[in-house]
C-alpha positions as a printed Julia matrix, in Angstrom:
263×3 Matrix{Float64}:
  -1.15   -9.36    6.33
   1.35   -9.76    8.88
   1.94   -6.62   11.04
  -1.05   -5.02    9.83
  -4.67   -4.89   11.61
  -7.15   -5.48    8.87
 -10.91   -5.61    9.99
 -13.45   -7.0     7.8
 -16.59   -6.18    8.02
 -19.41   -8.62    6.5
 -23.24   -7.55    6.58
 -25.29  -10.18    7.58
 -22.85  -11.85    9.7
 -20.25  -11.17   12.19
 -17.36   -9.2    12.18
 -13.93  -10.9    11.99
 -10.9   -10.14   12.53
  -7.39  -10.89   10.56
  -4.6    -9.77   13.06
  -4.83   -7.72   16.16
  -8.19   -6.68   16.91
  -8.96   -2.69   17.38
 -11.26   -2.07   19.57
 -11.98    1.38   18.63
 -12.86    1.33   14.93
 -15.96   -1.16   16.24
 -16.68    1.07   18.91
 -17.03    3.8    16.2
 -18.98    1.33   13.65
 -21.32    0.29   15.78
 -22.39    3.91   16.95
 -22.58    4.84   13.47
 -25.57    4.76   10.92
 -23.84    1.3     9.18
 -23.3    -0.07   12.6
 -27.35    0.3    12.57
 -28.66   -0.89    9.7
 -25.84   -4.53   10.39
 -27.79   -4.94   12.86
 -31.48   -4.29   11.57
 -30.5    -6.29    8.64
 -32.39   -8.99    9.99
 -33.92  -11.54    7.13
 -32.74   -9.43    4.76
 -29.04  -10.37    4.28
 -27.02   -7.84    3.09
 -24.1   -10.45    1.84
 -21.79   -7.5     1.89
 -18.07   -7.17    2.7
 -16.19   -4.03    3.39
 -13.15   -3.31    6.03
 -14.33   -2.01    8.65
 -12.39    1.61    8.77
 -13.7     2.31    5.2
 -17.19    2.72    7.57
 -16.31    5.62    9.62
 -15.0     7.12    6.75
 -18.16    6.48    4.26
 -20.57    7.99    7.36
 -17.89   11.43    7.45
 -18.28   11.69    3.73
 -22.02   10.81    3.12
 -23.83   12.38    5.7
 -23.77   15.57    4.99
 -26.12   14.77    2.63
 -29.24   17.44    2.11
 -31.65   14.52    1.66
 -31.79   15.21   -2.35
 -31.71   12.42   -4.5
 -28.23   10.81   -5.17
 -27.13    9.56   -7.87
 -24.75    6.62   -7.0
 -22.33    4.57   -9.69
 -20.7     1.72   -8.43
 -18.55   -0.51  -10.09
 -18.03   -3.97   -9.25
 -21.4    -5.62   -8.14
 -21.28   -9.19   -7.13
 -24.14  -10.21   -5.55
 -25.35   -6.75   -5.06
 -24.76   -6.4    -1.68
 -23.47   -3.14   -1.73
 -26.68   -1.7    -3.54
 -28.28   -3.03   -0.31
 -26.37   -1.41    1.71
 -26.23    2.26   -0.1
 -30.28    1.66   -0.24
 -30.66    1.24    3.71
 -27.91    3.74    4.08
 -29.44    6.59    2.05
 -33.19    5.11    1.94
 -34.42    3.75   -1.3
 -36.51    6.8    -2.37
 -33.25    9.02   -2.39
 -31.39    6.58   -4.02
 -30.25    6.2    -7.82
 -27.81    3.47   -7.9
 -25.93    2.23  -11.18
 -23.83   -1.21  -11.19
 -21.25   -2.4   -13.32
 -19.86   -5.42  -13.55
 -17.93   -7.79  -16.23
 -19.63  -10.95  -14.46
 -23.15  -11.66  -16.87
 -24.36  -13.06  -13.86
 -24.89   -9.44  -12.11
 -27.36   -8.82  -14.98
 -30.27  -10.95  -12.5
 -30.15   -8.14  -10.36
 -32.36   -5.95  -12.66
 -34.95   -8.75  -11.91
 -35.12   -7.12   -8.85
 -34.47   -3.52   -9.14
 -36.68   -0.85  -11.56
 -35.02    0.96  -13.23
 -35.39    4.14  -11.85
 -34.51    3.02   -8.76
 -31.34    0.9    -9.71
 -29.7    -1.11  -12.74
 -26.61   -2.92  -13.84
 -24.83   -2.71  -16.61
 -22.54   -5.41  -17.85
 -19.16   -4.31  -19.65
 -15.0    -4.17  -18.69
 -14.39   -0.74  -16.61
 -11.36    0.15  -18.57
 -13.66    0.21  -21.7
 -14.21    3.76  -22.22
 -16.65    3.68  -24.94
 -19.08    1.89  -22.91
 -18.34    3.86  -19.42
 -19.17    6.9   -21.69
 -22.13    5.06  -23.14
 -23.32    4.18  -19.69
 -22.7     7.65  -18.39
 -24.64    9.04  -21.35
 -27.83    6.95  -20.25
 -27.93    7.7   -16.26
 -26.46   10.98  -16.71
 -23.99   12.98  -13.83
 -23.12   11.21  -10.67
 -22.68   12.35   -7.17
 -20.9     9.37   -6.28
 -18.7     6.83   -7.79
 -17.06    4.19   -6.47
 -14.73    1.99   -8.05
 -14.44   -1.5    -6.0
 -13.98   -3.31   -9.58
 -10.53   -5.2   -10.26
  -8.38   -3.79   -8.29
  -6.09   -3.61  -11.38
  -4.02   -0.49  -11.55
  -4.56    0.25  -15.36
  -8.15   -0.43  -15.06
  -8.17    2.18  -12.28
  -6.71    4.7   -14.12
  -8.73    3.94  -17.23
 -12.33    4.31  -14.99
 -11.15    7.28  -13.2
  -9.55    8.87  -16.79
 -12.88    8.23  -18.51
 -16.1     8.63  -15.64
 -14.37   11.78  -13.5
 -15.9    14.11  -15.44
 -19.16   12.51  -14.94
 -19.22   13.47  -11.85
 -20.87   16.51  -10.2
 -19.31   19.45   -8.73
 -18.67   18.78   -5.18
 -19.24   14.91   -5.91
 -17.22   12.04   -4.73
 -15.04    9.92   -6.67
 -13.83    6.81   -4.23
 -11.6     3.82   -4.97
 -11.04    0.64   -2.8
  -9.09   -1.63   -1.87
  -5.81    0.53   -2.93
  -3.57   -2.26   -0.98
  -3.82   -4.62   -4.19
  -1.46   -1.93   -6.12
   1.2    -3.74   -3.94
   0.48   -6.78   -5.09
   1.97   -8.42   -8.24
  -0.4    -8.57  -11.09
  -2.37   -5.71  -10.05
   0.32   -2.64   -9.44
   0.92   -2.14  -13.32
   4.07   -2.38  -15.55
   6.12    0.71  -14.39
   5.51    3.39  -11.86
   3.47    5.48  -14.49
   0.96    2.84  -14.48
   0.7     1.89  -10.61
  -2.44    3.24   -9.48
  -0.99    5.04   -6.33
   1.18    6.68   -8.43
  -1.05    8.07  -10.41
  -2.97    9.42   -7.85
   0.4    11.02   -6.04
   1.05   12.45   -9.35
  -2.76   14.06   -9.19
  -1.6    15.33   -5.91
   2.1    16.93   -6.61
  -0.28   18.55   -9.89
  -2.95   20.13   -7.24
  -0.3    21.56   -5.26
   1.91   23.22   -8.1
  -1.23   24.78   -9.14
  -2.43   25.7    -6.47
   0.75   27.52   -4.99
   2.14   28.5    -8.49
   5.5    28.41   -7.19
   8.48   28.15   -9.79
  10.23   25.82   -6.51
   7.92   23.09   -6.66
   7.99   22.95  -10.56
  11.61   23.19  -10.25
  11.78   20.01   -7.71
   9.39   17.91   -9.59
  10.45   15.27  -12.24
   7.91   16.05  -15.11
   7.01   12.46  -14.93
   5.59   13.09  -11.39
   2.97   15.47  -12.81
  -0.25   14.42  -13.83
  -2.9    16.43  -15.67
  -6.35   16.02  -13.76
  -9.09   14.63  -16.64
 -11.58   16.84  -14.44
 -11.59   19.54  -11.61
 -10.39   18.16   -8.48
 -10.74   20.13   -5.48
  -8.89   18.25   -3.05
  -7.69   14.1    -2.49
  -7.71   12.6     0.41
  -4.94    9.13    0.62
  -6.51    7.19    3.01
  -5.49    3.51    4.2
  -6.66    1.03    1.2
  -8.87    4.14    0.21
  -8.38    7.3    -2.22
 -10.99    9.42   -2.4
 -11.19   12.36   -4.61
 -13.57   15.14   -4.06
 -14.5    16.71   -7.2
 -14.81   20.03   -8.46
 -13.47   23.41   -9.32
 -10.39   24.23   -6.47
 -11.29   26.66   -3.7
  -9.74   30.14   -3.96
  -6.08   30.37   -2.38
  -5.38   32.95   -0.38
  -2.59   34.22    1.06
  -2.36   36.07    4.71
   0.07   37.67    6.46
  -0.13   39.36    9.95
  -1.16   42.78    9.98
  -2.98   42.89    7.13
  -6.61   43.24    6.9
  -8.68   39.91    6.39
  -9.92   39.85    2.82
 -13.14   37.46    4.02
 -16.51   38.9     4.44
């Protein structure tokens, strides 16, 4: 993408470059736990592919981890790659990881996982009765990410159907948010573009969390979304949303002079 720097980062093999090269997101990678286990991979090829800022990012938002077990959906499996990854990232007897995946294919990686451990599930994301009947079997998850079609209305239908599948304080994480630009994967209209959605999410958390006539007043009703679940915050990150979920922390207002209201 002209103008742009996008790394890519592929387990197993090097790192390449499209564009300029930044030298300081590989600095950071290859301090960092991923940065690590790339390079322990050894035999063991992880046949992975992620851009290389998501990394710094995942070790932020993972490791404060209290070494419980977590329960880990991703969708959009491949060669199961990523499942290698999360396993060597979080260690395999912490990890609970669920795949799904359209592509039968995926199905051969059961061969190689127990169940308890991992399993894939074969079905379309934006199929909510089977995203509910999945859900049903591996329970709550602290972690979902969606790295699936890239499709906005699939997006939207995953996050609409799994978010309140997710624990409180859990992490709800798409990918690869560039492809809404793209034509054939943005959606008909803006109500359907996946970044829009998400912005409307946003402009929702904010009205209530200020309660402010003014920002009802300035919004469009159309730029309002109602949450499916409790959101406590969203970060908009470059090619990367990521949606932390639970009930909103307590807003409070302080002025100086007055006494602080915090134990």
């Amino acid at each position: 993408m002209k103008g742009h720097d996008i790394e890519v980062w592929s387990a197993g093999g090097d790192s390449s470059v499209s564009g300029k090269s930044s030298q300081k997101h590989f600095d950071e990678f290859a301090l960092n736990k991923f940065g690590r286990i790339m390079k322990s991979a050894g035999v063991e090829t992880l046949n992975c592919m992620k851009l290389a800022h998501y990394l710094p990012e995942y070790q932020r938002l993972f490791t404060k981890s209290d070494g419980s077990k977590v329960d880990f959906l991703e969708i959009g499996v491949q060669h199961g790659g990523s499942y290698r990854l999360w396993k060597n990232f979080f260690g395999e007897d912490l990890l609970r990881w669920t795949g799904i995946d359209i592509n039968q294919k995926c199905l051969a990686l059961n061969n190689q996982l127990a169940p308890e451990k991992g399993l894939v599930y074969c079905g379309s994301q934006a199929d909510p009765v089977f995203l509910e009947d999945v859900a049903s079997q591996r329970g709550e998850f602290d972690v979902v990410i969606d790295d699936g079609s890239h499709q906005s209305e699939h997006i939207i239908a995953s996050f609409k159907t799994l978010a309140k599948h997710v624990r409180d304080g859990g992490l709800y994480i798409i990918e690869d948010v560039h492809a809404c630009y793209w034509k054939g994967f943005r959606g008909d209209s803006d109500s359907s573009n996946a970044l829009s959605y998400f912005l409307g999410l946003a402009h929702s958390l904010n009205v209530q969390a200020t309660r402010h006539e003014r920002c009802c007043k300035n919004l469009r009703p159309d730029e309002l979304v109602t949450p499916p679940a409790l959101i406590r915050k969203i970060e908009l990150l470059p090619s990367m949303i990521v949606c932390h979920m639970g009930a909103p922390l307590p807003m409070i207002e302080w002025k100086a002079g007055m006494k602080s209201v915090i134990a």
